[in-house]
C-alpha positions as CSV (number, residue, x, y, z in Angstrom):
1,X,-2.7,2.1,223.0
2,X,1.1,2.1,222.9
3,X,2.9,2.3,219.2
4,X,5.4,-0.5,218.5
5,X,8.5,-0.1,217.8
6,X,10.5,-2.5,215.0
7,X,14.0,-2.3,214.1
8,X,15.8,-1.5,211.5
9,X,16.2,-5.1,210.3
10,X,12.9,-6.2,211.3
11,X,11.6,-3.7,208.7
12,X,14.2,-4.5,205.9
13,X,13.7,-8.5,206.5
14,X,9.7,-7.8,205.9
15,X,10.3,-6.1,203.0
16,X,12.4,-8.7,201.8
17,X,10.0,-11.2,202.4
18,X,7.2,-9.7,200.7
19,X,9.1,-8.9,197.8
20,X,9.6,-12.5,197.6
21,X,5.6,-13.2,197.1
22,X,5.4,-14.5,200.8
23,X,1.7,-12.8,202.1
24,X,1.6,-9.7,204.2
25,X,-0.9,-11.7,206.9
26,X,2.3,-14.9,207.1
27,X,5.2,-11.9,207.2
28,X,3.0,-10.4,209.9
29,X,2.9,-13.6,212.3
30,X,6.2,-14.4,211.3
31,X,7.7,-11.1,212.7
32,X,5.0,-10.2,215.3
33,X,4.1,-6.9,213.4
34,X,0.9,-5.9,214.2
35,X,-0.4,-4.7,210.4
36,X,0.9,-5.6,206.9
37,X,-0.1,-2.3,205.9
38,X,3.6,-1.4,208.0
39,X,5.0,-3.7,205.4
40,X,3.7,-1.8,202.4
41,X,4.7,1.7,204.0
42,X,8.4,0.6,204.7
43,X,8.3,-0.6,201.2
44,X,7.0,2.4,199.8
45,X,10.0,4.5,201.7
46,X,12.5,2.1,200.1
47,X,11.2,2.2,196.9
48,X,11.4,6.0,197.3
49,X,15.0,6.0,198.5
50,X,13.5,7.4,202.3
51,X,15.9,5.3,203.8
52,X,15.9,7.8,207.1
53,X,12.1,7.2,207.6
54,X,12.6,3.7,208.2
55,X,15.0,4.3,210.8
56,X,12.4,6.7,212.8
57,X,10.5,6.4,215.9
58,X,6.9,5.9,215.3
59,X,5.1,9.5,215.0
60,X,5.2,12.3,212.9
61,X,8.7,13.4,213.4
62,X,8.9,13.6,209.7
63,X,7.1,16.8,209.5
64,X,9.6,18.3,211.5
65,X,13.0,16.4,210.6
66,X,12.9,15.9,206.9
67,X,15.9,13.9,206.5
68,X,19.3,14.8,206.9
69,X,19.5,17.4,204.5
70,X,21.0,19.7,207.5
71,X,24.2,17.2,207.9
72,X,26.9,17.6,205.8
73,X,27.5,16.0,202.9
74,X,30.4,14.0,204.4
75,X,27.9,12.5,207.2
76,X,24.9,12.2,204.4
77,X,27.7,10.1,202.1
78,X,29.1,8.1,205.7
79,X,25.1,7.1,206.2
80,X,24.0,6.0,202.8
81,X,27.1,3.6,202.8
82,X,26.5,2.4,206.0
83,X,22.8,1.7,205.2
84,X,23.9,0.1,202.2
85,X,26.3,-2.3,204.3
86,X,23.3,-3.0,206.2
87,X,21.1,-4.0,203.1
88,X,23.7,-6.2,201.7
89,X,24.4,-8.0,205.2
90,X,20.6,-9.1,204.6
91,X,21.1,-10.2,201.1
92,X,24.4,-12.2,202.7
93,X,22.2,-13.7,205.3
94,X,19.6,-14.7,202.8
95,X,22.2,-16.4,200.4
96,X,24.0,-18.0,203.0
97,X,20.5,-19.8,204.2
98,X,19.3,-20.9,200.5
99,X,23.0,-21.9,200.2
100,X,23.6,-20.0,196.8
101,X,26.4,-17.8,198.9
């Protein structure tokens, strides 16, 4: 049994979704994921500012690779502003379909 893989914005766009009120079971078909429990764990990381845990492979790298506390603060600050670039290009591309952008 092989573990998927999503990306980033596969996960972000799920989230989204379901914190719309749209059903873990529709978000699942919708995306091809294979368990809305994903959904609720990649929400749980967001919620919990674990931004680098969505990004990982699937596994248990986190045990060993506990963020990027080792990267200096200059690359930590450089990440969070790109992931927030990311966030808000999913916002954009939400607005821009409901027409409200």
């Amino acid at each position: 049994m092989a573990n998927n893989r999503y990306s980033y914005e596969t996960k972000l766009e799920s989230i989204r979704l379901l914190n719309e009120g749209v059903p873990g079971r529709k978000i699942c078909t919708k995306l091809g994921l294979k368990s809305d429990g994903l959904i609720y764990t990649w929400r749980k990381y967001l919620r919990n500012g674990d931004y680098q845990r969505l990004r990982q492979q699937p596994g248990k790298q986190y045990k060993y690779n506990k963020g990027d506390a080792a990267l200096p603060l200059v690359e930590q600050q450089k990440i969070t502003i790109k992931q927030k670039d990311e966030e808000l290009e999913v916002v954009k591309k939400y607005l821009m379909k409901e027409g409200l952008w």
